[in-house]
C-alpha positions as CSV (number, residue, x, y, z in Angstrom):
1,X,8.1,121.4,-35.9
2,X,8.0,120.0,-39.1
3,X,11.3,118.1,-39.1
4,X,9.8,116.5,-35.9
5,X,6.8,115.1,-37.9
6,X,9.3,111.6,-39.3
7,X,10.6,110.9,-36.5
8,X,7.0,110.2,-34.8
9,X,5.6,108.3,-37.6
10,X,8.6,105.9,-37.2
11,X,8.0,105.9,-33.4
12,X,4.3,105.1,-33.8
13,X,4.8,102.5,-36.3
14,X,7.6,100.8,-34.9
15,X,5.3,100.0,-31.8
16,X,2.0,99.1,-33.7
17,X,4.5,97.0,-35.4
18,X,5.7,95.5,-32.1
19,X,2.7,95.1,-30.9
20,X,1.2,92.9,-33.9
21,X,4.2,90.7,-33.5
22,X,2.9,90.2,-30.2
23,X,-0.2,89.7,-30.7
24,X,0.6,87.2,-33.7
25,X,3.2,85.2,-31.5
26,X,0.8,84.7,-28.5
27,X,-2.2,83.6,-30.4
28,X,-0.3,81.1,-32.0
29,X,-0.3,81.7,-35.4
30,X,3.9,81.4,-35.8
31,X,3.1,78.1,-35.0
32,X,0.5,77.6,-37.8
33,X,3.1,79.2,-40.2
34,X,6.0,76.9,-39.1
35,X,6.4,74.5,-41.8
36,X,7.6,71.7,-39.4
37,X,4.3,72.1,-37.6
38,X,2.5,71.9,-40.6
39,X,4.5,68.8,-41.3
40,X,3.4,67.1,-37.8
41,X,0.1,68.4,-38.4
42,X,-0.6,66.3,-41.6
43,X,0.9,63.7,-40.5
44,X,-2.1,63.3,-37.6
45,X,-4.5,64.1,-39.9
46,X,-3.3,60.9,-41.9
47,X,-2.9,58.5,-38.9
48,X,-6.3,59.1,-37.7
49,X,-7.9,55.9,-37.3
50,X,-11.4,55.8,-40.1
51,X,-14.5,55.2,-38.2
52,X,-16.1,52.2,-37.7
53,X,-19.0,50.9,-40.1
54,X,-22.6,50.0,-38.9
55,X,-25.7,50.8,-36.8
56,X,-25.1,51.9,-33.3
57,X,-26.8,48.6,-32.1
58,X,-25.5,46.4,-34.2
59,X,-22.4,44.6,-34.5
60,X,-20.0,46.9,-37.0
61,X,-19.2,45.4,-40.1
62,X,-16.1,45.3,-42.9
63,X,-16.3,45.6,-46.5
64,X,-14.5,42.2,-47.7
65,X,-13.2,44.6,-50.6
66,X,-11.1,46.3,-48.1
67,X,-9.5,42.9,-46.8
68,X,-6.5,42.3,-49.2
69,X,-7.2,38.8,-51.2
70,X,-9.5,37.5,-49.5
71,X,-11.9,34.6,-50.9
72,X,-14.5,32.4,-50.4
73,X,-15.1,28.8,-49.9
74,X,-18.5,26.9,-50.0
75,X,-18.4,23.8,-47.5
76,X,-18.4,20.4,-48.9
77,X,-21.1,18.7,-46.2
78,X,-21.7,14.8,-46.5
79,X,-25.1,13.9,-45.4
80,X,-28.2,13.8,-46.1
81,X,-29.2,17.5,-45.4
82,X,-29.0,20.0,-48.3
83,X,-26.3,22.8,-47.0
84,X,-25.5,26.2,-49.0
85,X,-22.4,27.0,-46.3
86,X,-20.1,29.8,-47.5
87,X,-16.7,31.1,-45.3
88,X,-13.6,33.6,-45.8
89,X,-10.3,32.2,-46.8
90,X,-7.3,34.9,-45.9
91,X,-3.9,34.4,-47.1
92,X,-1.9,33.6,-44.4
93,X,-4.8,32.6,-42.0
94,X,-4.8,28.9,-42.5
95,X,-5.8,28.2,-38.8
96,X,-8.9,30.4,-39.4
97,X,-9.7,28.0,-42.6
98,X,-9.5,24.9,-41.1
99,X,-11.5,26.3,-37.8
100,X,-14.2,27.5,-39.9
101,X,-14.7,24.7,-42.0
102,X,-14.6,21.8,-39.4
103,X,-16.9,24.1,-37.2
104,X,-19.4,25.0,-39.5
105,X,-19.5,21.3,-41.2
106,X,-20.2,20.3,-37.5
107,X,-23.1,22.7,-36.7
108,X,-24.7,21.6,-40.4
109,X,-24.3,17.7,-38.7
110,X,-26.2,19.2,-35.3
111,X,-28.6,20.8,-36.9
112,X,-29.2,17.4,-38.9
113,X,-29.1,14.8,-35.8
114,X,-30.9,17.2,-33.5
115,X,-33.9,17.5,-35.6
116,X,-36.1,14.9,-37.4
117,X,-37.4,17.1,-39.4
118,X,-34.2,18.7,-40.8
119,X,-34.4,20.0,-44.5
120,X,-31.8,22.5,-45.3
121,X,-29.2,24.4,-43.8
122,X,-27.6,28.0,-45.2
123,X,-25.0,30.0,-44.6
124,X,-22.9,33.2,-45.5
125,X,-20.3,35.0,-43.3
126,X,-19.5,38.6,-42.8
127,X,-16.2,41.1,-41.3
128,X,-16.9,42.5,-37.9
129,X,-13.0,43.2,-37.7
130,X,-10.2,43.5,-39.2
131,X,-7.4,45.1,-37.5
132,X,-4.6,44.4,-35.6
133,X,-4.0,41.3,-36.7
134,X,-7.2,40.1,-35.3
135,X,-10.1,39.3,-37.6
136,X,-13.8,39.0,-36.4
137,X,-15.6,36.7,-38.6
138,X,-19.5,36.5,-38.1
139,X,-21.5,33.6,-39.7
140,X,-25.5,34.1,-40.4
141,X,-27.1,30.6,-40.9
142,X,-30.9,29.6,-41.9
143,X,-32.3,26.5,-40.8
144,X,-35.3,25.1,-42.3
145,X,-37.0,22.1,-40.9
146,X,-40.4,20.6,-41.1
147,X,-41.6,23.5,-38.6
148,X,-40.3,26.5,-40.1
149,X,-37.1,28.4,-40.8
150,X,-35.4,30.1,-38.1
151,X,-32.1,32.3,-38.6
152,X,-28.9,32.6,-36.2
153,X,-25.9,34.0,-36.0
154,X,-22.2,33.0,-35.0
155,X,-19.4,35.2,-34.4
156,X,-15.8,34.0,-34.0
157,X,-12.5,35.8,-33.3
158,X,-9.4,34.6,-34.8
159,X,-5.9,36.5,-33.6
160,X,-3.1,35.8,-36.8
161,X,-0.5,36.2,-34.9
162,X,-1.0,33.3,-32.7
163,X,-3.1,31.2,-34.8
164,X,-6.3,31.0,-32.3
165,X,-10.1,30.9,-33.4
166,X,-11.9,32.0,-29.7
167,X,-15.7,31.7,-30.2
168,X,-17.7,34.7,-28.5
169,X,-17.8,33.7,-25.1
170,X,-14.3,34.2,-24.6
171,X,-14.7,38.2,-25.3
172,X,-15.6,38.1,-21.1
173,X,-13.3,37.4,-18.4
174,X,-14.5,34.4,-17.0
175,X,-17.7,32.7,-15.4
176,X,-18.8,35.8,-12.9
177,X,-17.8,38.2,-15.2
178,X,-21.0,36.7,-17.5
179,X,-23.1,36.1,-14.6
180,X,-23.2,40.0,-14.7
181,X,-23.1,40.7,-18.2
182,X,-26.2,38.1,-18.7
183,X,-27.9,40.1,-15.7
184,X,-27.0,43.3,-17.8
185,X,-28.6,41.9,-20.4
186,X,-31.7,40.5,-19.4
187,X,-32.1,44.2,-18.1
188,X,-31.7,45.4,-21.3
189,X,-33.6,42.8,-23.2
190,X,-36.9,44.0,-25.2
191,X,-40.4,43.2,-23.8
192,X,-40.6,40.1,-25.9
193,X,-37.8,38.4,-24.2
194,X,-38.2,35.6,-21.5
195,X,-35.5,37.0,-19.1
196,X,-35.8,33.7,-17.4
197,X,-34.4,32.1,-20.7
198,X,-31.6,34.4,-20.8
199,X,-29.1,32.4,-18.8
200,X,-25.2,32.9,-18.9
201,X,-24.2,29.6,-21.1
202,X,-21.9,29.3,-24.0
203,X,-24.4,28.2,-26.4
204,X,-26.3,32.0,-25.8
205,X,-23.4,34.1,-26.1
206,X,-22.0,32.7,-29.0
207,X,-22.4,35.9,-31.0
208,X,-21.0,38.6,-29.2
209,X,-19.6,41.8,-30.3
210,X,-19.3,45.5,-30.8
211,X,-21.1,48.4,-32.5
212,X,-19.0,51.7,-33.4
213,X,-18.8,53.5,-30.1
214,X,-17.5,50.0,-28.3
215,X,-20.8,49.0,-26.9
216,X,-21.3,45.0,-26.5
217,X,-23.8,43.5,-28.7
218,X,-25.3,40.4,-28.1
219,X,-27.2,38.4,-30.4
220,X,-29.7,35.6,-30.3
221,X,-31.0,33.4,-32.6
222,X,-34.8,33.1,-33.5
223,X,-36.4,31.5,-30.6
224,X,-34.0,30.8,-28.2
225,X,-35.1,33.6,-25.7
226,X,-38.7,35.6,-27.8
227,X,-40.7,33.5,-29.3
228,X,-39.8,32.6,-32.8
229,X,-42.1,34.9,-34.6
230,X,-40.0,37.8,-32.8
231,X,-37.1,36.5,-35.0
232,X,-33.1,36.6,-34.1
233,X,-33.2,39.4,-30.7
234,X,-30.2,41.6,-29.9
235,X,-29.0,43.1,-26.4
236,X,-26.9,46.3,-26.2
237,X,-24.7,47.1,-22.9
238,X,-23.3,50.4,-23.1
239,X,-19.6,50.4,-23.2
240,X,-19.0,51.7,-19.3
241,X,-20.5,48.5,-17.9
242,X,-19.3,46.2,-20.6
243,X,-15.3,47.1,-20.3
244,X,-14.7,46.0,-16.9
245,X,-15.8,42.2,-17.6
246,X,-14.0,41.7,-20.7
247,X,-10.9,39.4,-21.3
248,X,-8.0,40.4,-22.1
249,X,-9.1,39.0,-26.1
250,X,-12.1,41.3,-25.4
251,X,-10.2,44.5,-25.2
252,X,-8.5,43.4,-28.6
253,X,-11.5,42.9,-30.0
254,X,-13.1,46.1,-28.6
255,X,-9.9,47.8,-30.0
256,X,-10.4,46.2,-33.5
257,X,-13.7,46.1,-33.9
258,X,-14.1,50.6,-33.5
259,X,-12.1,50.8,-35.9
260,X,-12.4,51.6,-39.9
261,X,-10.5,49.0,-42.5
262,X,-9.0,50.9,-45.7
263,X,-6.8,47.8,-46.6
264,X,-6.0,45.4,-44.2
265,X,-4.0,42.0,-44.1
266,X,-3.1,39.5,-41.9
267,X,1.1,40.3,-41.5
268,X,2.2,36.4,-42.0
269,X,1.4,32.9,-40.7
270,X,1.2,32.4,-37.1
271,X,4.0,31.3,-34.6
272,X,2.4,28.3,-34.1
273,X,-0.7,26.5,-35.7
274,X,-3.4,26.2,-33.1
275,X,-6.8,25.4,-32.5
276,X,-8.9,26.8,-29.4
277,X,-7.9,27.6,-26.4
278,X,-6.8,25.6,-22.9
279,X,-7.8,29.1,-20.5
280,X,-11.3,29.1,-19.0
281,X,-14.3,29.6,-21.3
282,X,-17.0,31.7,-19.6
283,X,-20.4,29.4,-20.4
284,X,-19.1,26.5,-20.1
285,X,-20.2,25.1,-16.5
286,X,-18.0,21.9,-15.0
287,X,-20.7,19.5,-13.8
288,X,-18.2,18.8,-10.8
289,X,-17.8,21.3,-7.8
290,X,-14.3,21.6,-6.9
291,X,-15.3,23.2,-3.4
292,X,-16.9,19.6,-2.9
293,X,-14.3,16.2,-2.0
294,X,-16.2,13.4,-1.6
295,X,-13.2,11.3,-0.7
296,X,-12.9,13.7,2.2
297,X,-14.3,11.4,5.3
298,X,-16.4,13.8,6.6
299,X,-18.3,14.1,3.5
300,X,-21.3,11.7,2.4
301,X,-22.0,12.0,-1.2
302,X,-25.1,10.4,-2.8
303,X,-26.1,10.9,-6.5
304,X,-29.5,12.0,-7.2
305,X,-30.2,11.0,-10.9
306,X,-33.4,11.5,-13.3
307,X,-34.8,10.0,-16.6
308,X,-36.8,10.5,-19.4
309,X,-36.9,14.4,-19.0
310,X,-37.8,17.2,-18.7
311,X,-40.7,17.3,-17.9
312,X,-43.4,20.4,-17.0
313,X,-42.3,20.3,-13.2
314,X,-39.2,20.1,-13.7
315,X,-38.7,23.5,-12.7
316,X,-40.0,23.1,-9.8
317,X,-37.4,20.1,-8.5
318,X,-34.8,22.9,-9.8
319,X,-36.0,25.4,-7.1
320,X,-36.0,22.6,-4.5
321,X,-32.5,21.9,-5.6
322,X,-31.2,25.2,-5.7
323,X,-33.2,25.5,-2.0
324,X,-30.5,22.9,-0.6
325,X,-27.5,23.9,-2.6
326,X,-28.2,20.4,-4.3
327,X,-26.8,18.9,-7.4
328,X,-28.5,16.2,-9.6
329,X,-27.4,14.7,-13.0
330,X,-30.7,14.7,-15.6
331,X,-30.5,11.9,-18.1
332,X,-32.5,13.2,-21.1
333,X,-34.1,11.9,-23.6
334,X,-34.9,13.5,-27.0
335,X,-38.8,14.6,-27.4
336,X,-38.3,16.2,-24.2
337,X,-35.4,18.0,-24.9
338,X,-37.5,19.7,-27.8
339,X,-40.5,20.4,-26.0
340,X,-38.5,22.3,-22.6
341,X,-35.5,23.3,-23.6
342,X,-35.1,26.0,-22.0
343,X,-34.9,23.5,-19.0
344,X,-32.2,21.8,-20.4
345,X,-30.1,25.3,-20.2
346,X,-31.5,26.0,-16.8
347,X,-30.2,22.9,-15.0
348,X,-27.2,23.1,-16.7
349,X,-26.5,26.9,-15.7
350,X,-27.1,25.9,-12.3
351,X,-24.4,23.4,-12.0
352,X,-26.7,20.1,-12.3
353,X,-25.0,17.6,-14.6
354,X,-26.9,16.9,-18.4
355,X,-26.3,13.2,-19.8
356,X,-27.7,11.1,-22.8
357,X,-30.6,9.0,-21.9
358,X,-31.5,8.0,-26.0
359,X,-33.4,9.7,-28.9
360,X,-36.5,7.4,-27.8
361,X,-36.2,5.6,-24.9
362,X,-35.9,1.8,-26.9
363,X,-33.8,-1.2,-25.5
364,X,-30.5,-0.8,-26.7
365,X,-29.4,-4.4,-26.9
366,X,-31.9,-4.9,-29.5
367,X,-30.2,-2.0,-32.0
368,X,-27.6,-2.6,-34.6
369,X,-24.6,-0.5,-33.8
370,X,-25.7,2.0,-36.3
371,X,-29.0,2.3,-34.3
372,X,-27.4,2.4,-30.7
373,X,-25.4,5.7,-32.1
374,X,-28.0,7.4,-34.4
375,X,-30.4,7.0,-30.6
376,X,-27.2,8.8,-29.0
377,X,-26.0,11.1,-31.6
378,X,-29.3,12.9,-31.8
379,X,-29.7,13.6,-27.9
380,X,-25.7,14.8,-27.7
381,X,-26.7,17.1,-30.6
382,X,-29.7,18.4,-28.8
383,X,-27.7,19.4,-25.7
384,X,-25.1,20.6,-27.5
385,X,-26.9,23.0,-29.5
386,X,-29.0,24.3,-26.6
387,X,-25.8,24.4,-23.9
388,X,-22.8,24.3,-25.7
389,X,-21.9,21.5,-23.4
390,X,-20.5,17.7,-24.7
391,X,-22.1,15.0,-22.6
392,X,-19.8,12.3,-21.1
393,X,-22.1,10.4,-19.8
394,X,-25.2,7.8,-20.7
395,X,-27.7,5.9,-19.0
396,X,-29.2,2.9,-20.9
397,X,-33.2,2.4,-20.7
398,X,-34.3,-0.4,-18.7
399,X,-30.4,-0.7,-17.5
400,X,-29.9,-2.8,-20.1
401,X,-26.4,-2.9,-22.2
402,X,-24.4,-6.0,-24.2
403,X,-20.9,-5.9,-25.8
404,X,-22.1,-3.6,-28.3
405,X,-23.5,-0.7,-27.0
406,X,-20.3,-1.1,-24.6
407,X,-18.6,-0.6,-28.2
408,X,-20.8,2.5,-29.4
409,X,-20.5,4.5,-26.2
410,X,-16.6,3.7,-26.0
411,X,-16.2,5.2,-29.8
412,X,-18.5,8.1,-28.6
413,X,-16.4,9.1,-25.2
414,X,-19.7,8.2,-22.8
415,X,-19.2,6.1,-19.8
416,X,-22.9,3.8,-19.2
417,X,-24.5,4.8,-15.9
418,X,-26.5,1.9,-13.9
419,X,-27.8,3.1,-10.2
420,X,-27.9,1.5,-7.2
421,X,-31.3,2.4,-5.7
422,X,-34.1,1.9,-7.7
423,X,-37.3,3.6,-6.6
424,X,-39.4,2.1,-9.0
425,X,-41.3,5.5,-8.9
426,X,-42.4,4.8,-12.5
427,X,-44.4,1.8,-11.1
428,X,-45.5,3.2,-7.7
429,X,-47.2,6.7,-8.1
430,X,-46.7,7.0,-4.6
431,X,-44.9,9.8,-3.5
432,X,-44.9,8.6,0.1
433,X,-44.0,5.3,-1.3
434,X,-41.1,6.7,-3.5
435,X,-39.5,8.8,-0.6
436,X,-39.6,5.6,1.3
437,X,-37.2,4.0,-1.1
438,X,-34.9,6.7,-1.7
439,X,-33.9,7.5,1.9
440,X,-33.7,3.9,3.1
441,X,-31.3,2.7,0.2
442,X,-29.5,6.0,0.6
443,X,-25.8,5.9,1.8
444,X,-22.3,6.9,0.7
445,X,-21.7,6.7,-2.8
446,X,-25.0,5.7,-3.6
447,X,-26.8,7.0,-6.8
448,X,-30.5,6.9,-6.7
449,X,-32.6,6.4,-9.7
450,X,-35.9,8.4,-10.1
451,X,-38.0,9.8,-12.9
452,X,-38.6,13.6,-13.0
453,X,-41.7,13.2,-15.4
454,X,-43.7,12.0,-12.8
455,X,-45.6,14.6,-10.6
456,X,-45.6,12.4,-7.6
457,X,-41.5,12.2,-7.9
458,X,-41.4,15.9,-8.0
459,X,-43.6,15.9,-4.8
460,X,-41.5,12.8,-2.9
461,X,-38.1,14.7,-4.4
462,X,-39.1,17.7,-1.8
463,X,-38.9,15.1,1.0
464,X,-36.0,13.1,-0.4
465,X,-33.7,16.3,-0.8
466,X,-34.8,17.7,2.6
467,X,-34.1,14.7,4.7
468,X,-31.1,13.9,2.9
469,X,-29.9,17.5,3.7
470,X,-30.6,16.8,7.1
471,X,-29.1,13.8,7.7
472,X,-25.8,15.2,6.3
473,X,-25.9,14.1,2.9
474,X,-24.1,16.4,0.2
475,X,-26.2,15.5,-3.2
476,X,-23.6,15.6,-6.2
477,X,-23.7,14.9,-10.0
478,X,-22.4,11.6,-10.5
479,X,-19.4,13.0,-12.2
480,X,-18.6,14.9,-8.8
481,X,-19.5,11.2,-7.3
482,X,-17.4,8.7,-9.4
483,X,-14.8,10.9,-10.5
484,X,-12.9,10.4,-14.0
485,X,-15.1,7.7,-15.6
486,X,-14.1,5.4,-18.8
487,X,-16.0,5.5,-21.8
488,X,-17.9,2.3,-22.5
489,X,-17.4,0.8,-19.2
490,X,-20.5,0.6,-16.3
491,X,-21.0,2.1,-13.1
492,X,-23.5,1.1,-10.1
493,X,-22.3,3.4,-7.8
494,X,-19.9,5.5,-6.2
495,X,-17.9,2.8,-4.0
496,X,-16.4,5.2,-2.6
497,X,-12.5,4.5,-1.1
498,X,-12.1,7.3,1.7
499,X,-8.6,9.0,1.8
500,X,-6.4,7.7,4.7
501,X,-3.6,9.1,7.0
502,X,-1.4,5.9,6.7
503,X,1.3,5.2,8.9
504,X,3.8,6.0,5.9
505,X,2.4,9.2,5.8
506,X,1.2,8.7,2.1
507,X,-2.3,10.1,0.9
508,X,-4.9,7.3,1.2
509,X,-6.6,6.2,-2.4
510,X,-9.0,9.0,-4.3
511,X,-12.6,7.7,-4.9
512,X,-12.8,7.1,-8.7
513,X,-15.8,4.6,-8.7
514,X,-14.7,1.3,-10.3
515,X,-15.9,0.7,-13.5
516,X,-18.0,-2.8,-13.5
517,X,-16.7,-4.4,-17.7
């Protein structure tokens, strides 16, 4: 028996052995051993992308020391403001350079022209991005006037490899797409917010972008939607309801923006050197309808047009408006602007048409051509820093205009607005009276002049835009009504020229509304 005993042992361990080999080959751990496993295996740990920098509901931010080279340059601003404006210069990103300091010497200039009171103007930038050959570059700005200081933001997305600076609002996909996202946001807004104020225009989303888990983040500035002791306001929508309305630039910058930066520069100068962008920019609203052809002749298109507001029931001629699926073009002027501006971005996210009516209402003929364009200059800066939006067009007080404010508006790309039907509404506080007027000088191409400062106005515009409804009327801005205009030239009205079926089969003549010199 004893010879025997060997023999066993071998048996026994030759199957524990087998058994362990097994065991070891099934759980995996050949593969751990496998030294071209371990090879792949440190090479994923390597590639895997560092997180993202910043709080979850703020926009992420990039240590500048992790952008090769970069620099600084301080902005050289001519006026009479005092500006401390700072921005990034990367090697190879010349585009970016130029955007940045042509932008941000023309936001000191708004800021200047739009308020009276203007003191000074700061400025330093910060990384949101860095990768990909996209760079998000967000500018925070104080501005201190004889009211206060109040601090914004500005966020703008440059992509090297084409040589494009897109400003936030092109993150989303186009106009509907921000229709929701501004609905998602007034959701999400804090107590303090005005939701009413939080209306999908370019000059509110134009600092938009993403925390580290790829939410949106969008910011305001102090005031624009809380009161101003609430200070700059931010909105977070969660990632899941934020991807499906952004752009194609969006995703990029979603991409870019959740990521970490160890060392990052831009690969080389772009293709091509070039500045914006000719696709749509979500925010900023046409002031002509293009379901609307008012050289179609079964279409009768009148212009409704108002001065020297906003005023406090303004508003309420909005909701009338919007009742008839009415347009109007408000020619404002700039105390106004100040006092409602929150109606000034209300009519123009509802499609009505914004357009210079002077600083203070004075004669213009009796300016020097310095004072005919500081009276415009501050009113286009007004809009534009509420909106976003350039004015193209001008109505002089009292109708009256000479060679020279022909001259100014020409350099300044507005075309001068007269009217045609005069409802002398500022003489007759008669809203009976006013009505009168308006729907008996009413026809094709006509644009009626009225005064939306006036209570009794408002109360005859509820009669006016019925009837005219009625009657068949479709109430457009003027742009929609006259068509490309010419700057520095003078229009009465419409005249329209109704398109034809001539013999020769040719289209008949577009209305255009012919410019009275």
């Amino acid at each position: 028996m004893a010879t025997r005993r060997p023999l066993v042992t071998v048996v026994v361990a030759v199957a524990v052995l087998a058994g362990l080999v097994l065991l070891i080959t099934q759980s995996g751990v050949f593969s751990v051993l496998d030294p071209a496993e371990n090879a792949a295996h440190g090479t994923e740990e390597e590639n895997a992308p560092l997180p993202a920098t910043g709080e979850p509901d703020r926009l992420t931010v990039v240590d500048p020391a992790d952008v090769v080279d970069v620099t600084e340059e301080t902005l050289s601003y001519d006026g009479d403001v005092s500006a401390d404006v700072t921005y990034p210069v990367l090697p190879d990103a010349e585009p970016l350079t130029d955007f940045l300091s042509r932008t941000l010497d023309a936001d000191v200039a708004a800021f200047e022209a739009a308020n009276p009171g203007a003191e000074t103007y700061s400025a330093e930038w910060g990384l949101t991005a860095a990768n990909d050959d996209l760079v998000g570059v967000r500018v925070t700005s104080t501005e201190t006037d004889s009211e206060g200081s109040r601090e914004g933001h500005s966020t703008y997305w440059y992509e090297a490899d084409t040589g494009l600076t897109h400003g936030s609002n092109e993150l989303v996909a186009g106009q509907d797409e921000l229709d929701r996202l501004n609905a998602l946001v007034r959701e999400r807004s804090p107590e303090t917010v005005d939701g009413a104020a939080v209306l999908p225009v370019a000059a509110l989303y134009d600092s938009v972008g993403f925390n580290p888990d790829g939410d949106l983040v969008v910011e305001f500035d102090t005031g624009q939607v809380a009161p101003v002791d609430e200070g700059p306001v931010h909105v977070v929508v969660d990632r899941e309801e934020a991807d499906p309305l952004l752009s194609d630039l969006g995703v990029r910058a979603r991409d870019a923006a959740t990521v970490g930066v160890e060392s990052f520069s831009v690969s080389g100068p772009p293709e091509a050197d070039k500045d914006g962008s000719t696709e749509e920019r979500p925010g900023l609203i046409s002031p002509v309808d293009d379901t609307v052809d008012c050289s179609d002749p079964e279409t009768r298109c009148v212009a409704l047009t108002y001065d020297d507001g906003p005023g406090g029931r303004t508003p309420e001629l909005l909701d009338t408006l919007a009742e008839y699926d009415a347009r109007a073009t408000f020619f404002v002027t700039g105390v106004p602007v100040l006092e409602h501006p929150r109606t000034v971005r209300r009519a123009y996210a509802e499609g009505h048409e914004i357009a210079n009516h002077t600083l203070g209402h004075p004669d213009l003929t009796g300016l020097s051509r310095d004072g005919v364009r500081d009276e415009l200059e501050t009113v286009q800066a007004q809009v534009f820093r509420e909106t976003g939006y350039t004015m193209d067009l001008m109505r002089p007080p009292y109708g009256a205009t000479d060679d020279g404010v022909a001259a100014v508006t020409e350099d300044m790309g507005l075309a001068q607005i007269i009217w045609s039907v005069d409802t002398l509404d500022w003489k007759d506080r008669d809203a009976s009276l006013v009505a009168s007027r308006a729907l008996g000088g009413a026809s094709d191409g006509a644009i009626i002049l009225m005064h939306d400062i006036h209570g009794t106005t408002i109360d005859a515009s509820h009669e006016i835009i019925r009837e005219l409804d009625a009657r068949g009327y479709t109430m457009v801005t003027v742009s929609q009504l006259l068509g490309t205009t010419t700057p520095g030239a003078t229009y009465h009205d419409g005249r329209p020229e109704k398109k034809e079926d001539p013999e020769d089969g040719s289209d008949g003549q577009e209305p255009a509304g012919d410019p009275e010199d």
